[in-house]
Backbone as CSV, one residue per row, in Angstrom:
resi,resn,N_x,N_y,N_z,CA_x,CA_y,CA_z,C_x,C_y,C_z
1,UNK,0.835,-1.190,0.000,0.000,0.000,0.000,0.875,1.247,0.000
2,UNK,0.265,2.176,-0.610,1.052,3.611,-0.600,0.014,4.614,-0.641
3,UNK,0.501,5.595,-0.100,-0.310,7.008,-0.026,-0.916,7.593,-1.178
4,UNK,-2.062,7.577,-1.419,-2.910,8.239,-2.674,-2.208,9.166,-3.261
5,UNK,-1.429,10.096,-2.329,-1.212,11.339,-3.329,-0.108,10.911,-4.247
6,UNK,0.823,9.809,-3.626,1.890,8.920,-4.447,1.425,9.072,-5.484
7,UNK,0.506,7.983,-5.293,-0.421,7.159,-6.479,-0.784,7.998,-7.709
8,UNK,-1.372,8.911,-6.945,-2.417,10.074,-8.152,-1.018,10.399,-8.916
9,UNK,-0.071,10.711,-8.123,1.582,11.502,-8.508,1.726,10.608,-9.956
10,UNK,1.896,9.136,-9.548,2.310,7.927,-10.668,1.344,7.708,-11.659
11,UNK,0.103,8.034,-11.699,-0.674,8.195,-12.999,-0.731,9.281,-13.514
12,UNK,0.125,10.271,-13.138,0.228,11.864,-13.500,-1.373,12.788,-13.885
13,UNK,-2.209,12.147,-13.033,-3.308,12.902,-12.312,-2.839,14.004,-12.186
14,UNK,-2.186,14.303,-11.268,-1.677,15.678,-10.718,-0.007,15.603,-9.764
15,UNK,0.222,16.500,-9.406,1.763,16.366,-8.136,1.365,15.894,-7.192
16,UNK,1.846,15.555,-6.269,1.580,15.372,-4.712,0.798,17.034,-4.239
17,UNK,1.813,17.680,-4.296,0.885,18.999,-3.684,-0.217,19.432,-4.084
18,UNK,-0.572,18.977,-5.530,-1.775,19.278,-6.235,-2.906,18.302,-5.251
19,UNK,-2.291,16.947,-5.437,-2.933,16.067,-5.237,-3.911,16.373,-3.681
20,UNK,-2.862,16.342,-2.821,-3.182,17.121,-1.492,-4.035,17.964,-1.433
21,UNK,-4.402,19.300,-1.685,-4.952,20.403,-2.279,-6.404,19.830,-2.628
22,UNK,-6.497,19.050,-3.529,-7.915,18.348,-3.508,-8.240,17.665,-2.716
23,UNK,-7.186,16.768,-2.620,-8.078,15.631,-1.298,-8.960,17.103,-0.202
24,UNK,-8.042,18.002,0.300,-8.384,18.725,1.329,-9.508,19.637,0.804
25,UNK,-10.072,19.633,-0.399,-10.692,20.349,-1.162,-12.173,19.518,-1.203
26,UNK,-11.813,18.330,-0.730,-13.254,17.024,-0.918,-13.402,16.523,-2.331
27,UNK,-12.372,16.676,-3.487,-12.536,16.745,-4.639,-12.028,15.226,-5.091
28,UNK,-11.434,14.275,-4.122,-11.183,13.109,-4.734,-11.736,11.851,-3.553
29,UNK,-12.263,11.052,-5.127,-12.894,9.503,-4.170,-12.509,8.201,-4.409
30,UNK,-12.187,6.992,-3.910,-11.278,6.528,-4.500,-12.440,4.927,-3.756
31,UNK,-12.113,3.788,-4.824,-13.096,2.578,-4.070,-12.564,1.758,-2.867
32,UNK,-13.716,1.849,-1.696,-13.308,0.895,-1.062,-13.945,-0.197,-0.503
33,UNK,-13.251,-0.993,-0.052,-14.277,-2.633,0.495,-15.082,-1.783,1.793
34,UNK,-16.182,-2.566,1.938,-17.096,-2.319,2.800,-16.286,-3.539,4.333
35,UNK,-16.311,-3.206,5.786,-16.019,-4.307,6.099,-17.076,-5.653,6.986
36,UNK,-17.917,-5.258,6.340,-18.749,-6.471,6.478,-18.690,-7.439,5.517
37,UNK,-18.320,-8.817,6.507,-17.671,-9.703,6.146,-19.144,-10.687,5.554
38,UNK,-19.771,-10.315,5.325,-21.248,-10.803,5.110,-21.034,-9.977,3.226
39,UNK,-21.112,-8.501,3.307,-20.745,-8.055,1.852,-19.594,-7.617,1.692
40,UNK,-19.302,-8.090,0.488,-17.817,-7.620,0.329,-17.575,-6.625,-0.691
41,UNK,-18.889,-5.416,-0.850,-18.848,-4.670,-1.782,-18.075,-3.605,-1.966
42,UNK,-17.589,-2.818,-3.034,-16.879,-2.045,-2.869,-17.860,-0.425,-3.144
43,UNK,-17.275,0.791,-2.486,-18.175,1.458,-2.506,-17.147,2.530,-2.610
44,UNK,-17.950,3.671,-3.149,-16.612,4.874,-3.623,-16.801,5.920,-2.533
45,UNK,-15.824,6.078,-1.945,-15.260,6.549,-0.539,-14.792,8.298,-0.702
46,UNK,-14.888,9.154,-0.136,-14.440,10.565,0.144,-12.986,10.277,0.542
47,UNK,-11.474,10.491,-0.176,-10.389,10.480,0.146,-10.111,11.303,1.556
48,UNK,-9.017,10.872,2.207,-8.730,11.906,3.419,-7.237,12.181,3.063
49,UNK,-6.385,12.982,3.931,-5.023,13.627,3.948,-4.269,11.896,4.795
50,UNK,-3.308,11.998,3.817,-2.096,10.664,4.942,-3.135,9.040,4.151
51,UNK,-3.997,9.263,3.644,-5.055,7.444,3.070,-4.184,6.967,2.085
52,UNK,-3.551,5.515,2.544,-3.057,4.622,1.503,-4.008,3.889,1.190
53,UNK,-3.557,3.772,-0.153,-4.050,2.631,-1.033,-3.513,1.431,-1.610
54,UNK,-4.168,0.810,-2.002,-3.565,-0.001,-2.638,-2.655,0.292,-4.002
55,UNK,-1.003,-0.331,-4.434,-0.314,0.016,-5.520,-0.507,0.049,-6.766
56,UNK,-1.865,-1.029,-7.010,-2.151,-0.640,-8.477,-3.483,-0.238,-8.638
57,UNK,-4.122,0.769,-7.738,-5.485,1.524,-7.954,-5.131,2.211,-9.254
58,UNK,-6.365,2.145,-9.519,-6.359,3.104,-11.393,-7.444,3.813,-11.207
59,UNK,-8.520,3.246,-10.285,-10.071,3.923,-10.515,-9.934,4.852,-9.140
60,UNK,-9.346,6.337,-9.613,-9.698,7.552,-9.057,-10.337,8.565,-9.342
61,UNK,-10.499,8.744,-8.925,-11.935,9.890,-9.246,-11.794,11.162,-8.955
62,UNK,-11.866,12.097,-9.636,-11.467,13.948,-8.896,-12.458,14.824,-9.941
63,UNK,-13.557,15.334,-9.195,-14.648,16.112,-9.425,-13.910,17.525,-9.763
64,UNK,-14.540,18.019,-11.432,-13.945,19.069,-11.492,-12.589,19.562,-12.561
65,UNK,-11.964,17.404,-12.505,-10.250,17.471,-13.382,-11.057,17.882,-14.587
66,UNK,-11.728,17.708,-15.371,-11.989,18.202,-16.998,-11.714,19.506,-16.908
67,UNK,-12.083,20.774,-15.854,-11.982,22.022,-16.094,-10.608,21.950,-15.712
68,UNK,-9.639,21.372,-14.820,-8.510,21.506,-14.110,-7.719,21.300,-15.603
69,UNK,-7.639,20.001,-16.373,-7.038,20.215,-17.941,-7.006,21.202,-18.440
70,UNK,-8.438,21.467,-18.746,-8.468,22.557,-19.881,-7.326,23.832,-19.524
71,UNK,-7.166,24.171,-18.697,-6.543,25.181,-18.008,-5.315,25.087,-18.198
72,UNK,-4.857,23.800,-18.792,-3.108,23.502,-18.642,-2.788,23.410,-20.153
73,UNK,-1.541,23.586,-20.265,-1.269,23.584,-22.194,0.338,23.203,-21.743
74,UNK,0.302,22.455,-22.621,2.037,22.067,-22.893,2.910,22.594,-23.580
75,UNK,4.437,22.860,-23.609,4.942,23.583,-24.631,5.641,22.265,-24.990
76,UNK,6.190,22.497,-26.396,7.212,21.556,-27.149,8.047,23.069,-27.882
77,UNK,9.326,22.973,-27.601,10.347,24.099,-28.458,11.122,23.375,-28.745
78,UNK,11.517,23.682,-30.164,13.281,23.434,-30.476,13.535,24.620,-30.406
79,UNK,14.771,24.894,-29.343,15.042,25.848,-29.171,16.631,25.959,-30.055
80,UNK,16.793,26.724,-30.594,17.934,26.749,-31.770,19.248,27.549,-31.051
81,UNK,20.553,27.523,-31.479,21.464,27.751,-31.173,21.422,29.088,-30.641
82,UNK,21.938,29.557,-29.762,21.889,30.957,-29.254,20.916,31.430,-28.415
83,UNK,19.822,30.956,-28.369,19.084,31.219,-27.197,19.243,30.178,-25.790
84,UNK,18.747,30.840,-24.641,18.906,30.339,-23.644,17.563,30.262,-22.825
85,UNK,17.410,29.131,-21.751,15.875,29.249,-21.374,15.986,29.483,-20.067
86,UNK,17.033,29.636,-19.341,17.670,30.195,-18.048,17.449,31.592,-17.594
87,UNK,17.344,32.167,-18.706,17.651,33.463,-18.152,16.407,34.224,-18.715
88,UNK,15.500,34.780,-17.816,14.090,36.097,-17.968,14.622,36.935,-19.138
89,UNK,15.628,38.064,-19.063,15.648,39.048,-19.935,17.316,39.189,-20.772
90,UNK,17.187,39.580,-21.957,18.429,39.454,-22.428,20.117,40.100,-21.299
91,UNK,20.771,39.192,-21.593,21.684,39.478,-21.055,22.926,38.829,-21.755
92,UNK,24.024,39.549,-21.500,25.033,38.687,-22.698,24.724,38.795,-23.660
93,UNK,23.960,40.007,-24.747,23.701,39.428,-26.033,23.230,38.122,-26.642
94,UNK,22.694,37.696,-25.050,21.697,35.763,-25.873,20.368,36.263,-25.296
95,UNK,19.781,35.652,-26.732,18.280,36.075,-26.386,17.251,35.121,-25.640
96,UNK,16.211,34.884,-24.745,15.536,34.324,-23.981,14.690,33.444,-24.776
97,UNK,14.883,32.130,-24.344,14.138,31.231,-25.481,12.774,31.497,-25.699
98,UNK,12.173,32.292,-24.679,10.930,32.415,-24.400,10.330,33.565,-25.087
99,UNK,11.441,34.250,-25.953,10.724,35.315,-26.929,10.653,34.427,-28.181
100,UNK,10.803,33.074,-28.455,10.381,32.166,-29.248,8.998,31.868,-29.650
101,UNK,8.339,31.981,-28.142,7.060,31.501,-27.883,6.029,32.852,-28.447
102,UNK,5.551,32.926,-30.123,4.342,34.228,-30.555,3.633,33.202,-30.720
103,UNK,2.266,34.157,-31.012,1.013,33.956,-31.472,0.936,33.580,-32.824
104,UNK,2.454,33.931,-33.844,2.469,33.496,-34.793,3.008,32.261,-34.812
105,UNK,3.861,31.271,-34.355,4.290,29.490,-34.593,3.620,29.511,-33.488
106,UNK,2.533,29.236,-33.258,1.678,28.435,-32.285,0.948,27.221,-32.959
107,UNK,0.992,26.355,-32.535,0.590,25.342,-33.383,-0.679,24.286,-32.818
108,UNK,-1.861,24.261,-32.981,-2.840,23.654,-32.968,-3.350,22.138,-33.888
């Protein structure tokens, strides 16, 4: 068993701190056995802060992730000789990889 926010971490759900943040938010539910030994059903549970799980849970649940995506965008750059992605504003005569990034090579 390992700690959910691990878990969520290893299906790249979200970070640990993200992960955290919701649990404490009421935003994630995750299945668990009932312990009556009469049913052995499983039933989808309100996560808490510090709850392990089991290592190969897949079925998590977080109310809300569709808007939490939309919100995120990935970059991909080839960034070409002479620029640098270290440094905010020109310095040294090398320019900031990040004046790479217009509205014109944006790519959809």
């Amino acid at each position: 068993q390992i700690r959910l926010t691990k878990r969520m971490s290893e299906l790249d759900i979200a970070s640990r701190r993200e992960a955290e943040r919701w649990i404490q938010q009421g935003r994630v539910f995750v299945p668990t056995t009932t312990n009556n030994k009469e049913d052995d059903n499983l039933i989808i549970t309100a996560a808490t802060i510090g709850m392990k799980v089991d290592a190969n849970l897949t079925d998590i649940r977080v109310l809300g992730l569709e808007e939490d995506e939309a919100e995120r965008s990935g970059i991909v750059l080839h960034k070409p000789l002479g620029f640098v992605s270290s440094q905010p504003e020109y310095q040294d005569n090398v320019v900031p990889a990040v004046r790479l990034l217009t509205k014109q090579n944006e790519w959809k």
